[in-house]
C-alpha positions in Angstrom: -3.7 18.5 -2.4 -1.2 16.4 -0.5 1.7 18.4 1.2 4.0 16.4 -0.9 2.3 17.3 -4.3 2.6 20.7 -3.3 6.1 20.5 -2.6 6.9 19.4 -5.8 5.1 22.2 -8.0 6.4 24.9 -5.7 10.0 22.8 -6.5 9.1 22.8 -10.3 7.8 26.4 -10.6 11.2 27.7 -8.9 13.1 25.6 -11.2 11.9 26.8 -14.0 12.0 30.8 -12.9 15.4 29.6 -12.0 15.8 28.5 -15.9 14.4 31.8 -17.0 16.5 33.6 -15.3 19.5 32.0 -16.4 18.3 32.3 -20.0 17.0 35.8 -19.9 19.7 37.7 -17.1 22.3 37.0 -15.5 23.0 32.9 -14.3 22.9 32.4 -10.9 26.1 30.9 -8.8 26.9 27.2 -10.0 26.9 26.4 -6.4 23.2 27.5 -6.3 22.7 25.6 -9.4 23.8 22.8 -8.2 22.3 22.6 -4.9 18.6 23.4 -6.2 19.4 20.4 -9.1 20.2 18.2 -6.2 17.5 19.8 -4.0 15.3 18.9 -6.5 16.1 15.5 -7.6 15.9 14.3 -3.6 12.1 15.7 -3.4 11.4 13.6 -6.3 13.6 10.7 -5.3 11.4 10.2 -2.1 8.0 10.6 -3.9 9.0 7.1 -5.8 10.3 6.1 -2.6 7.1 6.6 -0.6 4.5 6.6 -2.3 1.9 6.9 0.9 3.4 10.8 0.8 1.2 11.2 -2.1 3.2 13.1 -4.6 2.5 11.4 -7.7 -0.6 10.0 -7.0 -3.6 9.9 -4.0 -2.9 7.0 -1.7 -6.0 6.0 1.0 -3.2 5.6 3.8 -6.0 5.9 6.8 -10.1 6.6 7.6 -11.4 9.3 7.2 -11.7 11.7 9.8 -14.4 10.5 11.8 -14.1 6.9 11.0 -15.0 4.6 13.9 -12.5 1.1 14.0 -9.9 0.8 11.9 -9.1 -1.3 9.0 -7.0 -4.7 9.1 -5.0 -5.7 5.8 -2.9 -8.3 5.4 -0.3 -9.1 2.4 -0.5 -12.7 2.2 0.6 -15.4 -0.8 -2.2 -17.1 0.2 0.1 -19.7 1.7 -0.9 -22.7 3.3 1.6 -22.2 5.9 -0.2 -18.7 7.0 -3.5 -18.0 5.2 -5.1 -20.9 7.5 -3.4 -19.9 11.0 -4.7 -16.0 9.9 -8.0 -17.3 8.6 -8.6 -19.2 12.9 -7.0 -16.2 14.4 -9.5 -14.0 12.9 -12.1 -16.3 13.2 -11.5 -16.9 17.0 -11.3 -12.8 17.1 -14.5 -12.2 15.6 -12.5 -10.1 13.4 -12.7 -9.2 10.0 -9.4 -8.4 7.5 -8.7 -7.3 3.6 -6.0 -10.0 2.2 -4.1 -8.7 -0.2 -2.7 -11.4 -2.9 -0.2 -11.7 -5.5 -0.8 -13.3 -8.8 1.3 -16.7 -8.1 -0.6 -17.0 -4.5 -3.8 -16.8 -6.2 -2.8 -19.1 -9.2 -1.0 -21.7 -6.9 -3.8 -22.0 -3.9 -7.4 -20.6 -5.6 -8.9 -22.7 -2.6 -7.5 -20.7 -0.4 -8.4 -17.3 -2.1 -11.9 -18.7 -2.0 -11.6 -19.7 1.5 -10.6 -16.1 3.0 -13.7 -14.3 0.9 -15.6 -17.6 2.2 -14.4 -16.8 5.9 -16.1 -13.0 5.3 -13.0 -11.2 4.2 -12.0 -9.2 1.6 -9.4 -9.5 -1.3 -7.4 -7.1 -2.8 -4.8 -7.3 -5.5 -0.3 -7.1 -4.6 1.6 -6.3 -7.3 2.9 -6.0 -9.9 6.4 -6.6 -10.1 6.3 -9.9 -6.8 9.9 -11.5 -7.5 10.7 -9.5 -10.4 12.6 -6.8 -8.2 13.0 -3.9 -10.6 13.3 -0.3 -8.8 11.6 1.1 -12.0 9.5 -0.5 -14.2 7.4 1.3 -17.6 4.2 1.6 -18.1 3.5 -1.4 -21.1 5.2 -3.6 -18.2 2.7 -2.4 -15.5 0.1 -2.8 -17.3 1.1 -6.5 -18.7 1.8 -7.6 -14.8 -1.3 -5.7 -13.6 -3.5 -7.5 -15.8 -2.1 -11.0 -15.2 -2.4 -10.4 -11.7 -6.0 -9.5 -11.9 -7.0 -12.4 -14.3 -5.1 -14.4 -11.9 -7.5 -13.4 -9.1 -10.4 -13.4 -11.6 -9.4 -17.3 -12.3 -9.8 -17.9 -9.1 -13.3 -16.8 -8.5 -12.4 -12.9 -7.5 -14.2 -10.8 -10.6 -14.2 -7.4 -8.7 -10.9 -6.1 -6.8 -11.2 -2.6 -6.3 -7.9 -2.2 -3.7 -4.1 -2.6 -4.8 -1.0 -2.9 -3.1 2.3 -2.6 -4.9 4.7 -5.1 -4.1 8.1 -2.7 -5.6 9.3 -0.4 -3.6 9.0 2.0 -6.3 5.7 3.4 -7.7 5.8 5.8 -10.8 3.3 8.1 -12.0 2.8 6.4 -15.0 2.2 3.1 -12.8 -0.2 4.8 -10.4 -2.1 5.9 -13.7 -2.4 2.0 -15.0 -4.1 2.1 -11.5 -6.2 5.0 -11.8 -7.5 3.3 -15.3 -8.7 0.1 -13.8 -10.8 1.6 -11.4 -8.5 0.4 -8.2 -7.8 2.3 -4.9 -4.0 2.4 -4.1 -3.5 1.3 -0.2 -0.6 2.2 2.1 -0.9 1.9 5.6 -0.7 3.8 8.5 0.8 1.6 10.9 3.3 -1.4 9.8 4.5 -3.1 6.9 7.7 -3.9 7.6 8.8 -7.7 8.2 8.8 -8.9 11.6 11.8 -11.2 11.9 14.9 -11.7 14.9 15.2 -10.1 18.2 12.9 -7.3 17.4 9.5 -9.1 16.8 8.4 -8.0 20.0 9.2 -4.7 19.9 7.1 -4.7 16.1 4.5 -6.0 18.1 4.4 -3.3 20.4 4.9 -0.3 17.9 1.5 -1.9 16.5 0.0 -1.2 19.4 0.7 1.7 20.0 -0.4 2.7 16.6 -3.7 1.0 17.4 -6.5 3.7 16.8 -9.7 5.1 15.0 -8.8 5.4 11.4 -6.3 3.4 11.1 -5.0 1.0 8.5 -2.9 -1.9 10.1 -0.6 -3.9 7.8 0.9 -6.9 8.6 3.0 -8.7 5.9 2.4 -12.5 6.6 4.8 -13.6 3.8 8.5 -12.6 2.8 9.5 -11.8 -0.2 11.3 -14.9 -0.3 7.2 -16.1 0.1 7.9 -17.7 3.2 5.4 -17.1 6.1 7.1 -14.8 8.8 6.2 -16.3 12.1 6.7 -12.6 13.7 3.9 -11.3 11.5 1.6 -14.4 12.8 2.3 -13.6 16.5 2.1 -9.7 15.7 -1.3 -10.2 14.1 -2.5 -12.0 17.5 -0.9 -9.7 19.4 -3.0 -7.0 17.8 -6.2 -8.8 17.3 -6.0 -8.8 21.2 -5.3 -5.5 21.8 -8.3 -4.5 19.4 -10.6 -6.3 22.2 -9.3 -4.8 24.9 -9.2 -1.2 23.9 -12.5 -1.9 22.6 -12.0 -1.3 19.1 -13.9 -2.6 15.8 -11.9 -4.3 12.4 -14.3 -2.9 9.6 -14.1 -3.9 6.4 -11.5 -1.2 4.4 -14.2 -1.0 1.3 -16.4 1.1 3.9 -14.0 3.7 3.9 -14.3 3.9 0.1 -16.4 5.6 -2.0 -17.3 4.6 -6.0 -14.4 3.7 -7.6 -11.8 6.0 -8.5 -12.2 8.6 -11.3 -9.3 8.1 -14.4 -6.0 9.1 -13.3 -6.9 10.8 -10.0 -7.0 7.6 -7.2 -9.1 9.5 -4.3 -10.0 8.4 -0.9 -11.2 9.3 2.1 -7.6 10.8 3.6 -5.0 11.2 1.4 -1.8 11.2 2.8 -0.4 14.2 4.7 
């Protein structure tokens, strides 16, 4: 079980004996009260908030523990402003990548959602919620935006996805279940994910890197979420693709990491996070 997780049930037990006591003695200090009410909500706050911490839900965030390369994923439109220029730089790389796509990308540009599984790569599903922007959303609405995005993927040519990728910064239990029923991993990352952009490119570049190892799972947003293509993700994703070769590394696919798919409700993979 995920430090996190943990956490949260040691957080909920001593909540509740702090309930029983207040019922059944004497009530303890408002101050304490207050501070283990506030204590409390923060612990949970930041499970929503990061979901790779694995609180809620297991989250594949790297290999497992004796994996040899490390995993390259992508969170792409597909645009035809970056899918291509990805697509050569991989190709010239001898490198191998998991795209994951939202349900306009796939809708708008099927040819190039074809292309990338043409080109030997993998697809996997972002969303739900692209360009809606709510922090929370319920479960019916999960499930509505989760489906759509996987019949969008499915109309263009992609019957089996088995990874996903939200989009929100947010992820709730009850959305990680949706998840859990359709048979799909949940993917975080272990190094990147952020946007690229202004002075600091560079330095992204170079935290990649660094973070360069066995295990790993690199992500590299190619898109904002404006669904423009970010021209520091494009030179990051050189920049590591060239490191790879001279540290001697492998890109392996992500799926052989994975095991069967998922059993209901409980997303496992091969590290859970923590």
């Amino acid at each position: 079980m995920p430090p996190a997780r943990i956490a949260l049930v040691l957080a909920s037990v001593a909540g509740l004996g702090l309930l029983l006591r207040s019922l059944l003695h004497v009530p303890p200090p408002l101050a304490l009260a207050l501070a283990a009410l506030v204590g409390y909500l923060v612990l949970v706050v930041l499970g929503l908030l990061r979901p790779e911490l694995g609180m809620f839900a297991d989250v594949v965030t790297a290999g497992p523990a004796d994996a040899h390369g490390l995993a390259l994923t992508l969170d792409d439109g597909p645009s035809p402003r970056s899918t291509p220029r990805a697509l050569e730089s991989l190709a010239n790389a001898g490198a191998c990548a998991t795209f994951f796509v939202t349900a306009a990308g796939a809708r708008a540009h099927p040819d190039l959602v074809r292309a990338i599984v043409e080109r030997g790569h993998a697809i996997g599903a972002l969303g739900p919620g692209v360009g809606s922007g709510p922090w929370f959303s319920g479960r019916r609405r999960t499930k509505r935006d989760l489906e759509a995005l996987l019949v969008a993927l499915a109309d263009a040519g992609i019957e089996r996805v088995r990874h996903l990728r939200w989009a929100t910064r947010v992820v709730t239990p009850g959305a990680c279940a949706v998840a859990a029923q359709r048979g799909l991993y949940l993917v975080a990352s272990s190094v990147g994910g952020g946007p690229t952009r202004g002075p600091t490119r560079a330095d992204a570049a170079d935290r990649l890197v660094r973070g360069l190892t066995d295990g790993a799972i690199v992500r590299l947003a190619l898109v904002t979420s404006e669904g423009t293509p970010d021209a520091g993700a494009l030179a990051s994703l050189d920049a590591v693709l060239d490191a790879v070769g001279r540290l001697q590394l492998e890109c392996v696919p992500l799926a052989d990491w994975l095991g069967e798919e998922p059993e209901p409700a409980s997303l496992r993979g091969p590290r859970r996070s923590g």
